[in-house]
C-alpha positions as CSV (number, residue, x, y, z in Angstrom):
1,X,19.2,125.8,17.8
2,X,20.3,127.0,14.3
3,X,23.9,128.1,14.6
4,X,24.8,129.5,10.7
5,X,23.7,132.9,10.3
6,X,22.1,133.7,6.9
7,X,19.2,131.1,6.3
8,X,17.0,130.5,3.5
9,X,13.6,131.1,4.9
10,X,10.4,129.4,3.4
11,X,7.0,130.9,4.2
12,X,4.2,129.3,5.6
13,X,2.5,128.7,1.9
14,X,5.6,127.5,0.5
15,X,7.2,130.7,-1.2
16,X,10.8,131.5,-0.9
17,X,11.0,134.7,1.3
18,X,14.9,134.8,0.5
19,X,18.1,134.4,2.4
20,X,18.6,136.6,5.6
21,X,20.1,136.7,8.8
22,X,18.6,134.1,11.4
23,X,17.4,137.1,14.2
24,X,15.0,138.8,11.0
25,X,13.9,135.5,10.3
26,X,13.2,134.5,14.3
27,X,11.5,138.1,14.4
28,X,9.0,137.0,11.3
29,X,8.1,133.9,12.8
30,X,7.5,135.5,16.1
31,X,5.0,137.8,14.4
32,X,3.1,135.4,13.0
33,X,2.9,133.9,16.2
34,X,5.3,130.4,14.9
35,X,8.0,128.8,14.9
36,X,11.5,128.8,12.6
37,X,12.0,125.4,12.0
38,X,15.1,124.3,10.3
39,X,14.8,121.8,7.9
40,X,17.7,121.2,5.8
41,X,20.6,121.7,8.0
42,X,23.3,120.7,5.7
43,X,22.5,122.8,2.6
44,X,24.3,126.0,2.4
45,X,23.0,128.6,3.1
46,X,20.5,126.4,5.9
47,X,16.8,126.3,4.9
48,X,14.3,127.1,7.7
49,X,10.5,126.7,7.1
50,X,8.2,129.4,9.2
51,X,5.5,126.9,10.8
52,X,3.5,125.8,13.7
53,X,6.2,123.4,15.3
54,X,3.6,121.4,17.1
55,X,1.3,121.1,14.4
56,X,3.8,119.2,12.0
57,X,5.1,116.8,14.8
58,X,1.2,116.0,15.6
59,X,0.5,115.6,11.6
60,X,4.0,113.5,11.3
61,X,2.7,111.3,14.3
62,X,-0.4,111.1,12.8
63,X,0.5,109.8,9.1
64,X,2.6,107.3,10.9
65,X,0.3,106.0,13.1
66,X,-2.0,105.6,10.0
67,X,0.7,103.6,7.8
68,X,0.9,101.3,10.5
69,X,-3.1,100.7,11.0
70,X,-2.8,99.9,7.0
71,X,0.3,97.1,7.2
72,X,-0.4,94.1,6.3
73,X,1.2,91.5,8.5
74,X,1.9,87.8,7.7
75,X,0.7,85.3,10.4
76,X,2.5,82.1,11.1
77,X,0.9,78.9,12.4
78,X,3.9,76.2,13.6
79,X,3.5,72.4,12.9
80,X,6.4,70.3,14.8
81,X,7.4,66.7,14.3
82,X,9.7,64.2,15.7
83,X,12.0,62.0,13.1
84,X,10.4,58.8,14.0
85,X,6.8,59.7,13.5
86,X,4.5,57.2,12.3
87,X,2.6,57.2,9.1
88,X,-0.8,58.0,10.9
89,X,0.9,61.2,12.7
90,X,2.5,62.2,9.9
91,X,-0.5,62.4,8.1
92,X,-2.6,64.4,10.6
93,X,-0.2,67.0,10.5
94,X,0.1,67.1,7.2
95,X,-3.6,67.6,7.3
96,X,-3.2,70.5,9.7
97,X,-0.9,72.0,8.0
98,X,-2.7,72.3,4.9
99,X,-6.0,73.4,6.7
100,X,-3.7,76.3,7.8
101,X,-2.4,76.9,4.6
102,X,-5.9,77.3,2.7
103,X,-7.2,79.6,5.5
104,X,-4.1,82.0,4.5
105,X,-1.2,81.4,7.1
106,X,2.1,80.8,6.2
107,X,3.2,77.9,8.2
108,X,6.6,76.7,9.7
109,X,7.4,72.9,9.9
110,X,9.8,72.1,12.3
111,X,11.7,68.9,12.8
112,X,12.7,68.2,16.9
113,X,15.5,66.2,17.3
114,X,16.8,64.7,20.6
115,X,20.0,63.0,21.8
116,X,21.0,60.2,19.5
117,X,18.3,61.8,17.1
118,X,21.0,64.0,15.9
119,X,22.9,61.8,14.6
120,X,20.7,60.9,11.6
121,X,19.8,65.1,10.6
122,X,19.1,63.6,7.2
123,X,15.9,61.6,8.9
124,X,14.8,65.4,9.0
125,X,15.7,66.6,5.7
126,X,13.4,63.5,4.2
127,X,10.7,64.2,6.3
128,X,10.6,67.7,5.4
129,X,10.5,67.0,1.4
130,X,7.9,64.3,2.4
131,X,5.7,66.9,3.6
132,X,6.6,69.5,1.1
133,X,5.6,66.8,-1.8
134,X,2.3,66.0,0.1
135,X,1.5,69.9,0.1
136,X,2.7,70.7,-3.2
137,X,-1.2,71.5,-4.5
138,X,-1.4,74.0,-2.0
139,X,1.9,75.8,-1.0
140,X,4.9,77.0,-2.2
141,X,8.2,77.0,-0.3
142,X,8.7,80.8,1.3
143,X,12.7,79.0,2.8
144,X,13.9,76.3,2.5
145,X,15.5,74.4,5.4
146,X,19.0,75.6,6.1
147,X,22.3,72.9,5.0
148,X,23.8,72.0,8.1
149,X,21.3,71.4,11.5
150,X,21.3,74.4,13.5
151,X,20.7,73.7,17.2
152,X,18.5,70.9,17.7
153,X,15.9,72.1,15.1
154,X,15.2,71.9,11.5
155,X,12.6,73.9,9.9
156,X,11.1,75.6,6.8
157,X,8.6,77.9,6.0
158,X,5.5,77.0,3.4
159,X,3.2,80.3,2.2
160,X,0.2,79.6,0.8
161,X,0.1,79.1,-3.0
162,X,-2.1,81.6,-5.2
């Protein structure tokens, strides 16, 4: 598929083998039993590299495949309240949260609100820095809930503190 007629052509070890016309270039690969790879089409003249075309896709697979065993991903736990919850509830969530928090999730509070609920958003706001006071030892605030109410939902996000 390379269209422009003299190439730079790049050995297999890396040396420069110099600029010549694409059918010389197909005919050294083709000796050496590879492929001519093109692999910086907008330079001028193109640069081809002579190498085994399956090989570097199965290495470029491979190196990708590792990157993403060695991610590190960032778990969320969820802990959801109403804006009329009572002391006692309030607590135990609380509680729950912060058991999630020193075992290393981040962890999403999220205020429900229903019909005439929504009339009092800042009922959710307070409930929310209530919370965030009562887990101050032990988190820090990843976002902060949002200015206006979104939907029927109001949430924020606490990561663990280090």
């Amino acid at each position: 598929m390379i269209r422009i007629s003299p190439v730079r052509v790049v050995g297999t070890d890396g040396e420069q083998v110099g600029v010549i016309p694409v059918e010389e270039a197909r005919a050294m690969a083709g000796e050496l039993g590879l492929d001519l790879v093109e692999v910086a089409p907008t330079a001028r003249p193109p640069v081809c590299k002579i190498m085994d075309y399956h090989r570097f896709l199965f290495e470029r697979e491979k190196k990708a495949k590792e990157a993403k065993r060695h991610q590190h991903r960032i778990e969320t736990k969820e802990v959801k309240f109403r804006p009329n919850i009572s002391d006692h509830d309030f607590s135990t969530k609380v509680k729950l949260a912060e058991r999630f928090l020193r075992t290393g999730f981040h962890v999403k509070l999220t205020v429900m609100f229903r019909r005439r609920e929504l009339r009092r958003p800042e009922n959710g706001y307070e409930l929310l820095t209530r919370a965030c006071e009562r887990l101050d030892d032990v988190a820090d605030v990843a976002s902060a809930p949002p200015e206006n109410l979104q939907g029927r939902d109001l949430s924020m996000v606490l990561k663990p503190d280090n």
